[in-house]
C-alpha positions as CSV (number, residue, x, y, z in Angstrom):
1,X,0.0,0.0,0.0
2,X,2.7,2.4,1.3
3,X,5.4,1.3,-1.6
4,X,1.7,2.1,-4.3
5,X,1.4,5.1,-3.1
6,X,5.1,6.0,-3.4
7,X,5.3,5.0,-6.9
8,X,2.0,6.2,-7.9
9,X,2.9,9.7,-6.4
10,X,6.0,9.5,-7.8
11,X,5.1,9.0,-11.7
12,X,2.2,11.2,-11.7
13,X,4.5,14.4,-10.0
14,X,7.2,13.7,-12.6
15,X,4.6,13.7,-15.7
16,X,2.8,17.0,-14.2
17,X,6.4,18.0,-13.0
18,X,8.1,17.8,-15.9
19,X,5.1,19.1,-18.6
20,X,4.5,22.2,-16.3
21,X,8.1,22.7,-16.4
22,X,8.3,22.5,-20.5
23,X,5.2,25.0,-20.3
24,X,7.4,27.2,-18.0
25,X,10.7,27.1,-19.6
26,X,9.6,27.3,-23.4
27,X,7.6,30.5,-21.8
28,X,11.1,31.5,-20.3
29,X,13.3,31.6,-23.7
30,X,10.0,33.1,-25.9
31,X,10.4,36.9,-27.1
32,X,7.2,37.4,-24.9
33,X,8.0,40.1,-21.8
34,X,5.1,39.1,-19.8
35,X,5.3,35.6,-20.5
36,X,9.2,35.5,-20.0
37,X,8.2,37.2,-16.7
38,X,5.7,35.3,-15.9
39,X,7.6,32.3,-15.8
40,X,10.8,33.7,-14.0
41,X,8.0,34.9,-11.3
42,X,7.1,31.2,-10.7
43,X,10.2,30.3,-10.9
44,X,11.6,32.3,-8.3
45,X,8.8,32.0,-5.9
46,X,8.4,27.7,-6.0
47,X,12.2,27.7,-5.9
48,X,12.5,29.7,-2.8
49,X,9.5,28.4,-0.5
50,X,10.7,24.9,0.7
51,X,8.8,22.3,0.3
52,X,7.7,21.3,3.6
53,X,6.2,24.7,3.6
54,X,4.7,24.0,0.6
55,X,2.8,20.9,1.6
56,X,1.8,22.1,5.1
57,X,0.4,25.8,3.6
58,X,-1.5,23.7,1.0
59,X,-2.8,21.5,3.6
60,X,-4.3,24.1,5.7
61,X,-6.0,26.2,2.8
62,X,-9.3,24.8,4.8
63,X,-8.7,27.4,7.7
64,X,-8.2,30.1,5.6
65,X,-10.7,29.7,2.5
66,X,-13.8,27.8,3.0
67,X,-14.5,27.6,-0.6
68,X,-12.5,27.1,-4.0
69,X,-14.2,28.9,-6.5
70,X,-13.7,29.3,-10.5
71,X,-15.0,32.3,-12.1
72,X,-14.0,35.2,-13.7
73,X,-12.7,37.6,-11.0
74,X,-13.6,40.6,-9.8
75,X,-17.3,39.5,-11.5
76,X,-19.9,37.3,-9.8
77,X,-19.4,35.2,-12.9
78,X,-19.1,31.8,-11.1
79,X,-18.4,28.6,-12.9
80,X,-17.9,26.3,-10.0
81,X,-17.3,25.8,-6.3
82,X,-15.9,23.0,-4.3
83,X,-15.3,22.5,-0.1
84,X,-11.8,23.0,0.2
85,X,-11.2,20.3,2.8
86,X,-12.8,17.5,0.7
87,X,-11.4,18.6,-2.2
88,X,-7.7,19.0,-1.0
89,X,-7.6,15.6,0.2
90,X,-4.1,14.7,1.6
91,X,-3.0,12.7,-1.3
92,X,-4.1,15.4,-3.6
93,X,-2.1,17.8,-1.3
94,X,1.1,15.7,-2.0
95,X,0.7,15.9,-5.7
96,X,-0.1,19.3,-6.3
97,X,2.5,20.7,-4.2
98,X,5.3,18.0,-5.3
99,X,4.3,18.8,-9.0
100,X,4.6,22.7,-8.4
101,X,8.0,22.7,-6.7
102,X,9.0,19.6,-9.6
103,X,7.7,22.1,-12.2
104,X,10.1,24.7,-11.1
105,X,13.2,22.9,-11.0
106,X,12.7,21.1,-14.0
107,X,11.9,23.6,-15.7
108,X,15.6,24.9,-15.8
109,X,16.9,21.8,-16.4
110,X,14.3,22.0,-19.8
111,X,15.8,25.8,-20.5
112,X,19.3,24.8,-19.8
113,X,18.5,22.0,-22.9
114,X,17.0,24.4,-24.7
115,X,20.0,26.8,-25.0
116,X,22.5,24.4,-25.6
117,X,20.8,23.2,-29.0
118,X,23.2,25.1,-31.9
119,X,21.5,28.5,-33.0
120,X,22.1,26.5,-36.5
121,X,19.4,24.5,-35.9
122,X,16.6,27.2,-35.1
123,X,17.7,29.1,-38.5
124,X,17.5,25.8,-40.1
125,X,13.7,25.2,-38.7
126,X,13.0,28.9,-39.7
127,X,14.2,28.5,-43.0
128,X,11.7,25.6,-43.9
129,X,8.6,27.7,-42.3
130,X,8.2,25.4,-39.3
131,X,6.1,26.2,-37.1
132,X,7.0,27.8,-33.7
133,X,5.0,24.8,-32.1
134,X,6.7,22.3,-34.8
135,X,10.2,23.7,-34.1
136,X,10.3,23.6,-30.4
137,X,8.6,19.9,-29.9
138,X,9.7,18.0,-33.5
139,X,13.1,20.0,-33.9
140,X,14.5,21.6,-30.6
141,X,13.4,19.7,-28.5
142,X,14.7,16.2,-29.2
143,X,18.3,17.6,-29.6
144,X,17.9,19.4,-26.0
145,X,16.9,15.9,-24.9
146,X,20.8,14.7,-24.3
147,X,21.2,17.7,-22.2
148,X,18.1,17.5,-20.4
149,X,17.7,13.9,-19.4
150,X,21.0,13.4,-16.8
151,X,19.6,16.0,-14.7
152,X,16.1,15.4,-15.2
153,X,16.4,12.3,-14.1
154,X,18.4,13.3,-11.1
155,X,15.3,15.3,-10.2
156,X,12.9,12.5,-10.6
157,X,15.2,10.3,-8.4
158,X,15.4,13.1,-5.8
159,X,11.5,13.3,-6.2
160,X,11.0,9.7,-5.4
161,X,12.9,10.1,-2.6
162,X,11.5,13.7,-1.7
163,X,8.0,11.8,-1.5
164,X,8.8,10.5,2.0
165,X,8.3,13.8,3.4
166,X,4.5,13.7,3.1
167,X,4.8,11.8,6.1
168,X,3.5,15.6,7.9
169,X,0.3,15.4,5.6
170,X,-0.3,11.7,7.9
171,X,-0.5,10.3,3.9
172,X,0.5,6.5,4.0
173,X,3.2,6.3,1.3
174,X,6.2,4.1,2.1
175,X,8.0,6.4,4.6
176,X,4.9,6.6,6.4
177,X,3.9,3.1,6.7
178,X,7.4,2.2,8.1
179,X,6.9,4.6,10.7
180,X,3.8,3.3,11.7
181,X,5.0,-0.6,12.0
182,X,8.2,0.4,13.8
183,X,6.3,2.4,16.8
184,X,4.4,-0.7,17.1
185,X,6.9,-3.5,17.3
186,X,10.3,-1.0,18.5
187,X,12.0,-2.6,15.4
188,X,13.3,0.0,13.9
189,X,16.9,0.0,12.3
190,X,15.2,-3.5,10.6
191,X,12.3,-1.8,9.1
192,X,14.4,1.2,8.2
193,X,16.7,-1.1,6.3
194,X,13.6,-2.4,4.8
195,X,12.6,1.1,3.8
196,X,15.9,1.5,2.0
197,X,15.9,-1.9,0.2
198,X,12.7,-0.4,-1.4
199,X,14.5,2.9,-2.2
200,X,16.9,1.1,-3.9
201,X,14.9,-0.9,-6.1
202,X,12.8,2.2,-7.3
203,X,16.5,4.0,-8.0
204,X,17.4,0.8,-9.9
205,X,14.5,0.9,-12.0
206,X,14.3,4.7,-12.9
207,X,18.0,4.2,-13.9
208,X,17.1,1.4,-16.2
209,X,14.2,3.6,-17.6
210,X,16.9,6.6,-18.3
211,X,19.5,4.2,-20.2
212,X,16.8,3.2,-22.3
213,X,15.4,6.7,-22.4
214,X,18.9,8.1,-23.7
215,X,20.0,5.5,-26.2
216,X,16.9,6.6,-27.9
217,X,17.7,10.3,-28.1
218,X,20.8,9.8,-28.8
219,X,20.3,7.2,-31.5
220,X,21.7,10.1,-34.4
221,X,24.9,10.3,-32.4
222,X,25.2,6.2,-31.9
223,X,27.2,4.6,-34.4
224,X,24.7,1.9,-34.2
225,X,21.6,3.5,-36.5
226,X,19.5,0.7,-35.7
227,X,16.3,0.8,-34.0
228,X,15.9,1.6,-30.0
229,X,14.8,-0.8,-27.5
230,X,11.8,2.0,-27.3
231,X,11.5,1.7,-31.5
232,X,10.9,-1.4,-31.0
233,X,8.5,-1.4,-28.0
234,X,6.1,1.2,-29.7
235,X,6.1,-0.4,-32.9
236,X,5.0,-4.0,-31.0
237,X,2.4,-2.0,-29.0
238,X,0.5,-0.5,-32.7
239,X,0.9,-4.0,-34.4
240,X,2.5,-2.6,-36.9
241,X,5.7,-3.1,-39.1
242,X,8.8,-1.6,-39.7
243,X,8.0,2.2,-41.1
244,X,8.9,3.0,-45.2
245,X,12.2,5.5,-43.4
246,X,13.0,2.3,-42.2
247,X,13.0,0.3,-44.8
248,X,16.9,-0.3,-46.4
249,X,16.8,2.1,-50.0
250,X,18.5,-0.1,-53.0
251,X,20.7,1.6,-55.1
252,X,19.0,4.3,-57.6
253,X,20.9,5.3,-60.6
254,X,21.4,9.1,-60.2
255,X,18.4,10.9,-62.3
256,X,19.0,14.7,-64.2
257,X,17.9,17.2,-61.6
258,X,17.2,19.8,-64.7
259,X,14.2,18.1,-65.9
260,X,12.6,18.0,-62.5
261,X,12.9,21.8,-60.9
262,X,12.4,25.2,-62.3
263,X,9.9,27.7,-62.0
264,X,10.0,29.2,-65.2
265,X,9.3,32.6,-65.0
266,X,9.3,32.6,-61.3
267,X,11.1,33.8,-58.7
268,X,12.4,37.5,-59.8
269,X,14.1,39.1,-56.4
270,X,13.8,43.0,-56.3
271,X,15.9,44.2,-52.6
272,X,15.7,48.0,-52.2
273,X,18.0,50.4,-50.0
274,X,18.6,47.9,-47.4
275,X,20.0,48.7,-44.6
276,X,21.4,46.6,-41.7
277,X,23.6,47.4,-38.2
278,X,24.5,45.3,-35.4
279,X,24.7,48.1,-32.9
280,X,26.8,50.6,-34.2
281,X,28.7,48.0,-36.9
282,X,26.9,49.0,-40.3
283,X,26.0,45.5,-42.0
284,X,24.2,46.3,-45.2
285,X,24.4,50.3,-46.3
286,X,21.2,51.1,-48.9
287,X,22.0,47.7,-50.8
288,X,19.6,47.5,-54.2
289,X,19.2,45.0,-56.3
290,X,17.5,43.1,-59.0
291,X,17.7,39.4,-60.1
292,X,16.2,38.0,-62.7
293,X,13.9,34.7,-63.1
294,X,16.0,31.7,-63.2
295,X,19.3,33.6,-62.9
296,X,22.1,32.5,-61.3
297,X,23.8,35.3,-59.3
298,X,27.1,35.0,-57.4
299,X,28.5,36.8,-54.2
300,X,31.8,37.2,-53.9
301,X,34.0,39.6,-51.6
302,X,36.0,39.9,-48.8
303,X,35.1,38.3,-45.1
304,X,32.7,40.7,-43.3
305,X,31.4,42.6,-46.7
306,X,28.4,41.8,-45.7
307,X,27.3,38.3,-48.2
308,X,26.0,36.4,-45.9
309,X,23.5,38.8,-43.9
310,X,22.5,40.3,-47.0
311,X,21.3,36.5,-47.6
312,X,19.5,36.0,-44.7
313,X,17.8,39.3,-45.2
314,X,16.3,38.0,-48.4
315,X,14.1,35.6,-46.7
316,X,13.6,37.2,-44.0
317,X,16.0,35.5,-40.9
318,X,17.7,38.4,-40.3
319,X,15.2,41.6,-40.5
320,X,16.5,45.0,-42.5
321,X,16.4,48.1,-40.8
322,X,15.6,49.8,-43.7
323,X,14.2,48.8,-46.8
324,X,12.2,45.9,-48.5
325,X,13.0,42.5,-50.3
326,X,10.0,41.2,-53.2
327,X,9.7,38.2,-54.8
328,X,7.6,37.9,-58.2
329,X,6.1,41.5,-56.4
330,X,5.3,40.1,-53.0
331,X,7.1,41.8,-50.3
332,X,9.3,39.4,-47.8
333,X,7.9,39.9,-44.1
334,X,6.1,42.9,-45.0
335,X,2.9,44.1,-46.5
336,X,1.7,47.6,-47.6
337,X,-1.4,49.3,-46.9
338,X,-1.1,52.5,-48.5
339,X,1.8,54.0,-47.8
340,X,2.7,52.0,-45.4
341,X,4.7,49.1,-44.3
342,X,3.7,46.5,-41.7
343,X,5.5,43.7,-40.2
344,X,3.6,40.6,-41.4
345,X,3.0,38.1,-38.2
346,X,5.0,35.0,-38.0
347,X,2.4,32.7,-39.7
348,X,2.2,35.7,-42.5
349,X,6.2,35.1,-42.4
350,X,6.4,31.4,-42.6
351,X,4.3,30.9,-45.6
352,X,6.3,33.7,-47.8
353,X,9.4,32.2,-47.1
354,X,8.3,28.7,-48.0
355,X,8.9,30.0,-51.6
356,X,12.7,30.9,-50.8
357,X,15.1,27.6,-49.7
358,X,18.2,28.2,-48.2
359,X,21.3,25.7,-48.4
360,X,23.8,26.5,-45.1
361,X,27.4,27.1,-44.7
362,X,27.5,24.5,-42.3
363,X,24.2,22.0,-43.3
364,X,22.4,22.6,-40.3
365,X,20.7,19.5,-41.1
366,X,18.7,17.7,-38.1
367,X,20.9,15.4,-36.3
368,X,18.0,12.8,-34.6
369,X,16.4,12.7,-37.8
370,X,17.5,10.7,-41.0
371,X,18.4,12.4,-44.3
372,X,15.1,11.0,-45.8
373,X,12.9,12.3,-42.4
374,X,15.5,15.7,-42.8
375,X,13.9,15.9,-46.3
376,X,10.4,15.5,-45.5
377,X,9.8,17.2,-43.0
378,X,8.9,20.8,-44.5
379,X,6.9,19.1,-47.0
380,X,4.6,17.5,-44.4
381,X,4.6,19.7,-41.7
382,X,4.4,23.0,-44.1
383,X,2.9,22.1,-46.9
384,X,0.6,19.5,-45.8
385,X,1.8,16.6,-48.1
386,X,0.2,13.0,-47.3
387,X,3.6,11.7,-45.6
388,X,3.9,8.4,-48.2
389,X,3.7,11.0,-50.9
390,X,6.5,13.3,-49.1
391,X,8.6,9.9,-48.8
392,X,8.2,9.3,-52.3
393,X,9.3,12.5,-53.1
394,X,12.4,12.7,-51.1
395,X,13.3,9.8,-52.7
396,X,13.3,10.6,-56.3
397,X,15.2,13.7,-55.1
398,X,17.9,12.2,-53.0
399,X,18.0,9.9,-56.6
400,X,18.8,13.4,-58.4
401,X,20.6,14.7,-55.8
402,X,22.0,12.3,-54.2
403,X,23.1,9.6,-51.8
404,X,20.2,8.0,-52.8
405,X,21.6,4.8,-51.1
406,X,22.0,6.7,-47.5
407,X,18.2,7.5,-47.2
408,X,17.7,5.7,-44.0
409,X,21.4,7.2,-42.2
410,X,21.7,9.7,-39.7
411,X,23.4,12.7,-40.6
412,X,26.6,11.6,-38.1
413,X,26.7,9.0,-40.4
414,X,27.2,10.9,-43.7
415,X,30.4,12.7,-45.3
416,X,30.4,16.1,-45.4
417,X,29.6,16.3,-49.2
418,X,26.9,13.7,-48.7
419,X,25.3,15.9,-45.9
420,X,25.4,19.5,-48.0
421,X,23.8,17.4,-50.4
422,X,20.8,15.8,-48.4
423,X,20.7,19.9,-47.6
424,X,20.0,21.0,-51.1
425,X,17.5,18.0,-51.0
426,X,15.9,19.3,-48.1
427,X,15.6,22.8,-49.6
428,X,14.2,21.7,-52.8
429,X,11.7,19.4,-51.7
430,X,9.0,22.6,-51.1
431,X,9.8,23.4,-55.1
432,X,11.2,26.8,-53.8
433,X,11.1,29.7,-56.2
434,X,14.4,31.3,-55.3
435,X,17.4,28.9,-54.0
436,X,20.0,30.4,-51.7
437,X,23.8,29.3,-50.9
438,X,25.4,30.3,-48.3
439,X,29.2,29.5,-48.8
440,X,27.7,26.0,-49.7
441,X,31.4,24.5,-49.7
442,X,33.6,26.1,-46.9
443,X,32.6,23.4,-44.9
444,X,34.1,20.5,-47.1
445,X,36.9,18.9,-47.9
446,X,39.0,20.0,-51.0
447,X,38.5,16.7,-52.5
448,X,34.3,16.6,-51.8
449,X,33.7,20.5,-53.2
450,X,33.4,18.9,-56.5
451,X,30.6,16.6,-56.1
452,X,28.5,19.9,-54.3
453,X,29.6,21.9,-57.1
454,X,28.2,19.7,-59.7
455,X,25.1,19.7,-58.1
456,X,24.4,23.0,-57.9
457,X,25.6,23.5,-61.4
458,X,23.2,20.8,-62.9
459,X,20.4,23.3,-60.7
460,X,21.8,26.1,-62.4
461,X,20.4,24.4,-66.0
462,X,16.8,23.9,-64.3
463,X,15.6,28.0,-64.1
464,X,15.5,27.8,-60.6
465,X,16.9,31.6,-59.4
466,X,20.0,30.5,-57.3
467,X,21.6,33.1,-55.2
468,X,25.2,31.9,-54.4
469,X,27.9,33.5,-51.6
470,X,31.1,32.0,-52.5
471,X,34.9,31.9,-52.1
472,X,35.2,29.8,-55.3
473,X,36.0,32.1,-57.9
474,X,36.3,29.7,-60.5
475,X,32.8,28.0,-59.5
476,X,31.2,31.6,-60.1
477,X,32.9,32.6,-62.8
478,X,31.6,29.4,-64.7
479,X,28.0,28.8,-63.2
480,X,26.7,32.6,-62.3
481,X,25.0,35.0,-65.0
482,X,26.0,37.6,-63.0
483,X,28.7,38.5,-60.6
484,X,28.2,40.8,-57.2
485,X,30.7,42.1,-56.0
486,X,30.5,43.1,-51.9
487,X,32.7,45.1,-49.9
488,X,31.6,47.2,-46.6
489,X,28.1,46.5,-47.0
490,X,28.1,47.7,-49.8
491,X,27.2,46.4,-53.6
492,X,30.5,48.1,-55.6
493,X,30.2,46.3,-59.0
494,X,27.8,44.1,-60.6
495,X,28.0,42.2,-64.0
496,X,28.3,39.1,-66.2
497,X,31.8,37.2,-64.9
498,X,33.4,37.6,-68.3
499,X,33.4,41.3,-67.6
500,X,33.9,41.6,-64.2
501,X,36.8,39.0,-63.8
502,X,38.5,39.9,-66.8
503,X,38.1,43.6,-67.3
504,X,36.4,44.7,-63.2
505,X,35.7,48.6,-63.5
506,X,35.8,49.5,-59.7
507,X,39.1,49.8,-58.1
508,X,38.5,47.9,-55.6
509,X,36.9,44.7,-57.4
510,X,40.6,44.8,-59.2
511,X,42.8,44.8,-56.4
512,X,40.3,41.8,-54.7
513,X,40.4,40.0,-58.2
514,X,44.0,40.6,-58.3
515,X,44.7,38.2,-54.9
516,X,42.3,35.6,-55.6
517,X,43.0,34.5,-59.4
């Protein structure tokens, strides 16, 4: 009865516990002021009162309010009313207060998780048009997972442990019950050991669970890529059998990506007089510019010109001080009524940039996910594509693109050419309009540049616009239409690369050309 009531409180404190706490710390790290507040405010209070106090001030809410009532306050709206004696029954006591000081605690643990995922991986989420809800529980949160669960297991130990001192609410959980027996028969260093024998098996068990618990999370960093022990138990729980990402992909001879892509006519970029500072360092000064449909257009400039943020701006990660980005005539995070501009809300946000994909310096793809999951994701979560016709999809285009053989791998588990390439996968696979590179091969290895480059130079043939930062001048020279050329945050020479690499007219675009041929 006593060791029931242990466990029983126990699990359900740890569930409550732990989801308040998610609630809580999500609420910490969101751009929200009150919410951000709010939940420091908990924070701080639960954290502070101890938990003894906790439990006895709960306890004795019958002295001070007769009633619990739920209403809208300050109105005589009332929805409800219950006797606060029967309704805070001691066991219920012991939960709610155990799950309030568990939810404040954990809740750090969550945040602490939470911070340590790579800012990569946010950009990554935002780039696809995730959802705030689909970032934080399908993207962030399963990578915070490795950093969460030591500690948060730590706390559910100490909570099972913590549970002996409802012993003051007279509750009969297993601390209690030992007690009572050993002021009956005197016995009580025996029934104490007893006690702890008990302790120890629960502690044995919880550890077992978080073994399990982290070879699953951690099943994109294991060498081992098979299923989890947990894989398996769910998948013998629906009856079902092995899912299609799990099925072993046969060799598929490499298909022409030109035939398959390309929104003719599509995807014309118009940026004009942006403007971008990171406190008083000036980013992007009154940057204007024009690409055409299914143009290829090339970056190129010194480190810090300002490449890279000017990319970012085009879709809308990184927001301009000044001025406006259009694709095909629709504004970028923006929309005008009149003559004036408002910041579009997120959702507003997320669909626009679906038509813009973005390829990373560093692939940024999802580490517990496998290149095929990587790949569908956006397509099912975004644009609401039956998941056995995203899966078909990402197939034929890891078949294009390539390795169509490593469909089922982790990303650990892939080369670094392979990866940038499941990357340009993943960015295709919502048909984007406008394609952008960011320094798609300072990341690689001399000898796997080549097998990115050709990629991106069979998409060049397919009248997708591609927007390309680069540091491989011959690359640009032979793929782009046009050549930018960036210094200072500012745009000082634009123009086809047989012109600008062979006769530049700004000064500066001569001297740069100059080092780097």
């Amino acid at each position: 009865m006593g060791l029931g009531r242990t466990l029983l409180l126990t699990a359900l404190a740890s569930v409550i516990g732990f989801l308040l706490g998610g609630v809580l710390a999500f609420a910490r790290v969101s751009k929200s002021p009150l919410l951000s507040g709010l939940s420091w405010g908990y924070i701080w209070l639960l954290r502070s009162i101890p938990l003894i106090v906790l439990l006895l001030v709960l306890n004795n809410l019958g002295y001070l309010y007769a009633t619990i009532n739920i209403g809208v306050p300050f109105t005589n709206i009332l929805f409800a009313q219950f006797d606060t004696v029967q309704t805070l029954s001691p066991f219920s006591v012991a939960l709610i207060g155990l799950s309030l000081n568990q939810a404040a605690f954990s809740s750090e643990i969550i945040r602490g998780g939470i911070l340590s995922v790579d800012q990569g991986q946010h950009e990554a989420a935002a780039a696809l048009g995730l959802t705030r809800w689909r970032q934080g529980i399908h993207i962030v949160l399963p990578r915070a997972m490795r950093a969460i669960l030591p500690s948060g297991f730590n706390e559910i130990i100490g909570l099972a442990k913590a549970t002996s001192i409802v012993y003051v609410l007279a509750l009969p959980e297993l601390f209690y019950t030992v007690q009572v027996i050993y002021r009956r028969n005197l016995e009580v260093i025996p029934l104490l050991m007893v006690a702890t024998v008990w302790y120890l098996i629960i502690m044995i068990v919880l550890s077992s669970v978080q073994y399990f618990v982290e070879q699953h999370f951690a099943k994109g960093a294991r060498g081992d890529a098979g299923p989890t022990a947990i894989d398996k138990a769910l998948r013998f729980l629906a009856r079902r059998p092995l899912d299609t990402t799990d099925t072993p992909a046969t060799n598929v001879a490499r298909k022409p990506l030109s035939a398959a892509f390309g929104n003719e006519g599509e995807g014309r970029v118009d940026l004009h007089g942006i403007n971008k500072s990171f406190g008083a360092n000036v980013v992007l000064d009154n940057v204007s510019l024009t690409i055409a449909p299914g143009e290829v257009t090339a970056i190129i400039g010194p480190s810090g010109a300002g490449k890279s943020t000017l990319l970012r701006t085009i879709n809308h990660l990184e927001r301009a001080d000044a001025g406006v980005v259009s694709i095909d005539g629709e504004l970028i995070g923006y929309e005008r009524r009149g003559d004036v501009l408002y910041e579009l809300k997120e959702p507003a946000i997320r669909r626009r940039r679906s038509a813009v994909g973005m390829v990373f310096q560093s692939f940024n793809l999802f580490p517990h996910l496998t290149a095929l999951e990587n790949i569908i994701e956006a397509p099912v979560s975004v644009g609401g594509v039956p998941r056995e016709e995203a899966i078909a999809d990402a197939r034929d285009l890891l078949a294009r693109v390539g390795p169509a053989d490593k469909a089922d791998a982790y990303p650990r588990h892939l080369s670094g050419g392979q990866q940038q390439r499941v990357a340009i996968a993943r960015a295709l696979a919502l048909r984007p309009k406008v394609l952008l590179f960011d320094e798609p091969t300072s990341a690689l290895d001399p000898e796997l540049v080549g097998e990115v480059l050709d990629v991106i130079k069979e998409l060049a043939k397919s009248g997708t616009t591609l927007i390309i930062v680069t540091h491989e001048i011959g690359f640009a020279r032979e793929v782009a239409d046009r050549v930018v050329f960036m210094e200072g945050g500012k745009v000082l020479e634009v123009g086809p690369p047989e012109r600008l690499f062979s006769e530049p007219s700004h000064p500066r675009t001569r001297e740069f050309i100059a080092k780097v041929l």
